[in-house]
Steps between C-alpha positions, in 0.01 A plus 500: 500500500352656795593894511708616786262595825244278394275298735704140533162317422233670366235286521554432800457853607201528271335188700619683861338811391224330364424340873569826659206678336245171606634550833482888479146496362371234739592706786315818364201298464549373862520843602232642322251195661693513827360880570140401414513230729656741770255760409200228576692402858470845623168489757188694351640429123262489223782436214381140402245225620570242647506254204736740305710555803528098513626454161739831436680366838527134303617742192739659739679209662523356150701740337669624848597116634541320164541694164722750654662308742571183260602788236761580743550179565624451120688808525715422739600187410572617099728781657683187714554275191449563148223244360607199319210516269372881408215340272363329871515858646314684216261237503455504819448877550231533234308171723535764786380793340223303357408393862537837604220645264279239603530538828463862473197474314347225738499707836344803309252354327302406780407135405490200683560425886799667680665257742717615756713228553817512656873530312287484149140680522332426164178657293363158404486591176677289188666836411668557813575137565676493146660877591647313794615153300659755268705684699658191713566328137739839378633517832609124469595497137741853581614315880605184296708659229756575815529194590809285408649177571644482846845478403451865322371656825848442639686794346224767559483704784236484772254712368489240142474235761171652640340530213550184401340398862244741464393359164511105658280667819234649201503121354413400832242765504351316176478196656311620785253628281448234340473296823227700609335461151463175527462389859291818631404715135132361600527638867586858516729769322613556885628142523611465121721771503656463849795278385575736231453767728705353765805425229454832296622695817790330513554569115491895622761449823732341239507821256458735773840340633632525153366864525688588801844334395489668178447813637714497781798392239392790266617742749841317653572352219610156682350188463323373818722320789398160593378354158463175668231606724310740200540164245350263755228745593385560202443141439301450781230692334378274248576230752230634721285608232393149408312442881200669302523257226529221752273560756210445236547124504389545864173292505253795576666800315210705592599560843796647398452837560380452862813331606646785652848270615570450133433870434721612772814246371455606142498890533815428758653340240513751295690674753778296553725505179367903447635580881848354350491734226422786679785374769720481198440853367458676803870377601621631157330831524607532826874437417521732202333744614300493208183665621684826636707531150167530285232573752319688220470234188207303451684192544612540867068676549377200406760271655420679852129524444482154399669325768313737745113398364651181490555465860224673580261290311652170742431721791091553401480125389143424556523212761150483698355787286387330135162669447620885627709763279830398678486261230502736222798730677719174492491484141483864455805511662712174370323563121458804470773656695772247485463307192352807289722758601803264445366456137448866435820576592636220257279695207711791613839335526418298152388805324836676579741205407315492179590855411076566478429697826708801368576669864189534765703274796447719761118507365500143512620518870250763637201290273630152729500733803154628423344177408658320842354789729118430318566117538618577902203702567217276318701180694432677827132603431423156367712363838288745704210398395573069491532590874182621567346216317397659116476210331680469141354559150223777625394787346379809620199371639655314699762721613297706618284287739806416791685652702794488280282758286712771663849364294381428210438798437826589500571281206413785259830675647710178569449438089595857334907402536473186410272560164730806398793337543373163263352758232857657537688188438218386202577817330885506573547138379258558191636794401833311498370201336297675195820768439713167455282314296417808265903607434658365225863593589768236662446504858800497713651171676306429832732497774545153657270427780745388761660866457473810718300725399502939576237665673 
């Protein structure tokens, strides 16, 4: 019999935590690599050569834009719906870790050719190749244990719904891949990956809206108003995902990435259902008042922060301007603003429910609020400098050599927030996460996540 207090499922919150500290430790990795490769922007910088510079930035998008991200990714969606299968989940997060080591090991090891392709740059190396394989095959096998037969989906609120649709945009995702693996895997990792890469972003919109919904509902305490319009959303996302499956049967896949029309329509796509989400909460937030009755949790920082990058990211959308930095403050902004800060804010949120933070929510708010100024400011120097022409992927070298030499500089300031306040949420979530794991005692009933929470 299950003592009074107890968690309701156990392993289930053994397999949540267990995600949590893949996605925790991916993102200190990210951040460790993401100030070297800051560090070697700045103009005059002797911190790495050019060679190393190439491959920790591979390193750095890896674990920043997949392993962390698709961590989350599983996260969110076992805190929407509990799995059907825990065995898939386990499986799947030792695959991930696995992939994780390699990949780790790969981008410091300094072997083979660095290729900075777009979505998915690679070290063409069978290590980081199989770090990468890896890590999509636990994210599937933990995506498809939420999955249920339609008729299930029925009874579960929105937020079970989207991860069910985020898992079906992930398969899409997989078939992408595969696409390119077989119609282009001879060409270039630039057009073999750009289905996947096209899809995978629309795997992210789906758990960022998840993100938003269940944060939003964490603090009123009310589901969302117009279900309808969230339900069919959501299931435009895999919907859309599967253009970068099919646009490999296109006769010459190889000119894919050049076709800047079919570029344009698929990152607009991903706007369309995400805009009705955002419609959706912003009218509930709006009507509850729920960001002036807990202006000071980490749920309503990240919900504001989020939504802000978010919209900021659509406003820097690199049309005209592919080669220059503008390019890099787009995704800066929609990744790493809106879709990270969204998922940090769920660690918080999660950690809480679960009875593991143990206090620390107004730290949790001023760490979002530090982290989103250092994502502003390195958004506007990387902005700054796309318009003056700096191209992307240069090191200091190069930065130095323009006339955008002058603002890069000030990248060495525009990244102090932003790396305090991810080493503050790395050691506030681990801290958490290790303290839970190592007590032995009954841990207290988590709190359901559709109810309010206290400051």
């Amino acid at each position: 019999m299950q003592a009074p207090g107890a968690l309701p499922d156990r392993p289930g919150g053994a397999l949540l935590r267990g995600w949590l500290l893949l996605a925790v430790g991916a993102a200190g990795v990210a951040g460790i690599l993401a100030v070297a490769v800051a560090a070697a922007r700045i103009p005059g910088a002797r911190v790495l050569s050019g060679d190393s510079f190439v491959t920790l930035l591979v390193g750095h998008v890896a674990f920043s834009l997949i392993v962390w991200l698709l961590a989350g990714v599983v996260v969110v969606a076992l805190s929407a719906t509990a799995p059907r299968s825990p065995g898939a989940g386990w499986a799947g997060l030792g695959l991930a870790a696995g992939g994780s080591v390699l990949l780790l090991w790969a981008s410091l090891a300094g072997r083979g050719r660095a290729v900075l392709s777009d979505y998915v740059p690679v070290v063409d190396t069978p290590a980081y190749l199989g770090g990468l394989a890896l890590v999509a095959s636990g994210a599937a096998a933990a995506l498809g244990s939420v999955v249920r037969p339609g008729p299930a989906h029925r009874g579960q609120p929105v937020t079970g719904w989207g991860a069910a649709c985020v898992a079906a945009s992930f398969g899409a995702t997989l078939l992408a891949a595969l696409g390119g693996i077989l119609r282009a895997g001879h060409l270039s990792t630039q057009v073999m990956f750009w289905g996947a890469g096209h899809a995978l972003q629309y795997v992210y919109a789906g758990a960022l809206a998840v993100s938003w919904y269940t944060l939003a509902g964490a603090v009123s305490g009310a589901p969302p108003p117009a279900e309808g319009v969230s339900r069919a959303a959501f299931a435009l996302y895999p919907v859309l995902a599967l253009q970068g499956a099919a646009l490999y049967a296109l006769p010459d896949p190889a000119a894919l990435p050049g076709l800047w029309k079919v570029n344009l329509v698929l990152g607009a796509g991903i706007s369309v259902p995400t805009i009705a989400h955002l419609a959706v909460v912003a009218a509930a937030a709006a009507r509850r008042g729920t960001v002036r009755a807990a202006a000071h949790t980490p749920e309503v920082a990240a919900l504001v922060l989020s939504v802000a990058f978010y919209l900021l990211g659509g406003l820097l959308a690199p049309v005209g301007t592919r080669g220059t930095l503008r390019v890099t403050a787009h995704y800066h902004a929609v990744l790493v603003g809106g879709v990270t800060v969204a998922f940090m804010g769920m660690v918080h949120h999660l950690l809480d429910v679960h009875g593991w933070a143990r206090g620390g929510r107004r730290a949790a708010a001023v760490q979002l609020w530090l982290f989103g100024a250092g994502v502003l400011a390195t958004v506007g120097v990387l902005a700054w400098a796309g318009a003056l022409g700096a191209p992307r992927k240069m090191a200091g070298s190069v930065a130095a050599s323009g006339p955008w030499a002058s603002v890069m500089r000030l990248m060495a300031v525009a990244a102090v927030p932003a790396v305090l306040g991810g080493a503050l949420f790395v050691a506030l979530a681990l801290a958490a996460l290790l303290r839970a794991s190592r007590s032995s005692r009954v841990l207290p009933a988590p709190r359901a996540l559709a109810g309010p929470l206290p400051p």
